[in-house]
C-alpha positions as CSV (number, residue, x, y, z in Angstrom):
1,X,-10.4,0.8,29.0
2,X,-7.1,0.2,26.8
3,X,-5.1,-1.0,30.0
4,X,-8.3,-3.6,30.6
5,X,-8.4,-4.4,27.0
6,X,-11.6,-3.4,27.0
7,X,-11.8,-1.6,23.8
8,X,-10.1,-1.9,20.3
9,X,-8.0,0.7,19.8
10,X,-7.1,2.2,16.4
11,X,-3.3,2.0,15.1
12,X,-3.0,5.9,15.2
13,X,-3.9,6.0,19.0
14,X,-1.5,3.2,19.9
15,X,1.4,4.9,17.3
16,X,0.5,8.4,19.5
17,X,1.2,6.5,22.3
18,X,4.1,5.0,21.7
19,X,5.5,8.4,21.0
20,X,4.6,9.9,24.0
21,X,6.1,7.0,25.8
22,X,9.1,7.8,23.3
23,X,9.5,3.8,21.9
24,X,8.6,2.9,18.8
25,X,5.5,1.0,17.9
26,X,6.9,-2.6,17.6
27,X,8.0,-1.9,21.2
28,X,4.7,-0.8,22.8
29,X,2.2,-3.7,20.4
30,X,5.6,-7.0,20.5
31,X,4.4,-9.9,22.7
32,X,7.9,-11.6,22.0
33,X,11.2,-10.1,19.9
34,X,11.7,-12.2,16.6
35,X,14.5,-13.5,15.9
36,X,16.6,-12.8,13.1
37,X,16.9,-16.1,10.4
38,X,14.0,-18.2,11.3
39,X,10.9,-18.2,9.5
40,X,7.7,-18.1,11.0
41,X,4.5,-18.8,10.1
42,X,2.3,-15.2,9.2
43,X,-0.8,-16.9,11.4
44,X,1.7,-17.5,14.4
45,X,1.8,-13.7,15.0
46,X,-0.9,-12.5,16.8
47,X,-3.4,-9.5,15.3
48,X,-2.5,-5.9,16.3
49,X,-5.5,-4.7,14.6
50,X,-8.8,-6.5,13.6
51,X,-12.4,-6.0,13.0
52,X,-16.0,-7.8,13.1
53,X,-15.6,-8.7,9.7
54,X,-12.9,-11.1,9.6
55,X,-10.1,-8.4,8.8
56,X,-6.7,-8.0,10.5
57,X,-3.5,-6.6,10.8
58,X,-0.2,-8.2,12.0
59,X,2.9,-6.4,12.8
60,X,5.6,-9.2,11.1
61,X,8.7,-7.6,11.7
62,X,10.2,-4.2,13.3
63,X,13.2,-2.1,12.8
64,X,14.4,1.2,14.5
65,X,17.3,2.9,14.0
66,X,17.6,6.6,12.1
67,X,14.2,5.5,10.3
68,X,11.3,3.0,11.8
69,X,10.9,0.2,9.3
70,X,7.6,-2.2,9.8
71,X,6.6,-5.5,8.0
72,X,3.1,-5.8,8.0
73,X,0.6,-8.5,6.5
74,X,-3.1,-7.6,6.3
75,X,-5.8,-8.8,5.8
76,X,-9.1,-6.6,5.0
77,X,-12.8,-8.5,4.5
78,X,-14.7,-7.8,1.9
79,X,-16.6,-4.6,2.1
80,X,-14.0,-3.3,4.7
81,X,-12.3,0.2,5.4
82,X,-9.5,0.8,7.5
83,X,-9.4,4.6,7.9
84,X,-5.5,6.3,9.4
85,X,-4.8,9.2,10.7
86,X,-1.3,11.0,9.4
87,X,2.0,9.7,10.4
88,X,4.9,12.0,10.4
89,X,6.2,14.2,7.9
90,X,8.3,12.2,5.2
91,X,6.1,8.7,6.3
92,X,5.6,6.3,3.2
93,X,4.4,2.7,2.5
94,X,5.1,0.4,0.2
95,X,2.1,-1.8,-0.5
96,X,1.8,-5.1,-2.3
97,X,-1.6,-7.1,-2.9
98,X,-1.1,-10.7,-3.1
99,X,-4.7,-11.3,-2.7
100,X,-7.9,-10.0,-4.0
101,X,-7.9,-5.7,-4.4
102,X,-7.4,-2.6,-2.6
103,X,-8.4,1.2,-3.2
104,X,-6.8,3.7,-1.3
105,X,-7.7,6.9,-0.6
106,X,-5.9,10.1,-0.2
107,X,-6.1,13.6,-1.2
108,X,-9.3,13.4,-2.1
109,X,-8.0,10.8,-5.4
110,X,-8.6,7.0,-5.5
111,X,-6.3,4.1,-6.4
112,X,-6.8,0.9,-7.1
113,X,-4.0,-1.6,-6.6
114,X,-4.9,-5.5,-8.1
115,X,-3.6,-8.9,-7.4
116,X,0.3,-8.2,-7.8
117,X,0.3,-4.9,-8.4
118,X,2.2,-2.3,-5.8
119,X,2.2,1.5,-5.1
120,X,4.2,3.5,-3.1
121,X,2.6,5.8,-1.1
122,X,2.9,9.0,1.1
123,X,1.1,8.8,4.5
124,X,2.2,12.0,6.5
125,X,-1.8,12.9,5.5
126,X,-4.5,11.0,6.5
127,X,-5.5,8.1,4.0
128,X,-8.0,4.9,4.2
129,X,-7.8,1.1,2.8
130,X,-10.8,-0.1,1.1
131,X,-12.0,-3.7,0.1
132,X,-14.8,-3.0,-2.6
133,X,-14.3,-6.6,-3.6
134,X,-16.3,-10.3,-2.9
135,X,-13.2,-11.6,-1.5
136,X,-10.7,-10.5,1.4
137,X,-7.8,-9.1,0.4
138,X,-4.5,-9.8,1.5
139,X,-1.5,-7.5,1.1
140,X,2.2,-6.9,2.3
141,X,2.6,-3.4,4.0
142,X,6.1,-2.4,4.8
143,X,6.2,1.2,6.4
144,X,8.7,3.7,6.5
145,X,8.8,6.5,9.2
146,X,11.8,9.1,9.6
């Protein structure tokens, strides 16, 4: 069903299997490379992740070397989760909300992160994104795997 497209996959099945195809995850999910220097429109880039509501998730920009480094831009619909499994040991995220506001779970504790507020947070444990809002929220994710 994934090699049909068929089904929409969650982020943690495609990251598993761009490990066992030992690339990183910019390299299994990229369409085209971006280039280095030119700007691009956010809309341009086409959603790795998106559901029935209206939210989505766009991989911006990549980077591998002795740590994977990932730009993302989301988007999450009111009333929408987005539930992760656990990266690797030592992963983090840096998360900024431009838009709207996010509570994230993990470790059984709850933060709320406002309209240009950040948090840094550690996502070798599972975790989940939550829009209890009447608005989408949009917010900068920039992930940071050893």
């Amino acid at each position: 069903m994934l090699e049909a497209g068929e089904t929409n996959v969650s982020l943690g099945t495609l990251d598993k299997l761009a490990r066992a195809l030992e690339v990183d995850f910019a390299t299994l999910v990229a369409v085209r490379p971006v280039p280095t220097l030119t700007p691009e429109a956010t809309r341009a880039v086409e959603p790795v992740w998106k559901d029935d509501r209206g939210s989505s998730a766009r991989l911006l920009h990549s980077r591998s070397g002795a740590r994977v480094v990932e730009l993302w831009h989301w988007e999450l619909a009111a009333g929408a989760r987005y539930e992760a499994t656990a990266d690797p040991p030592g992963s983090e995220e840096l998360l900024f909300v431009h838009v709207g506001r996010l509570v994230v779970e993990i470790d059984e504790a709850r933060y709320t992160i406002e309209e240009n507020e950040h948090l840094r947070l550690p996502t070798d444990r599972p975790y989940t994104y939550g829009n209890p809002g009447r608005k989408l929220a949009r917010f900068a994710r920039v992930v940071i795997i050893p």
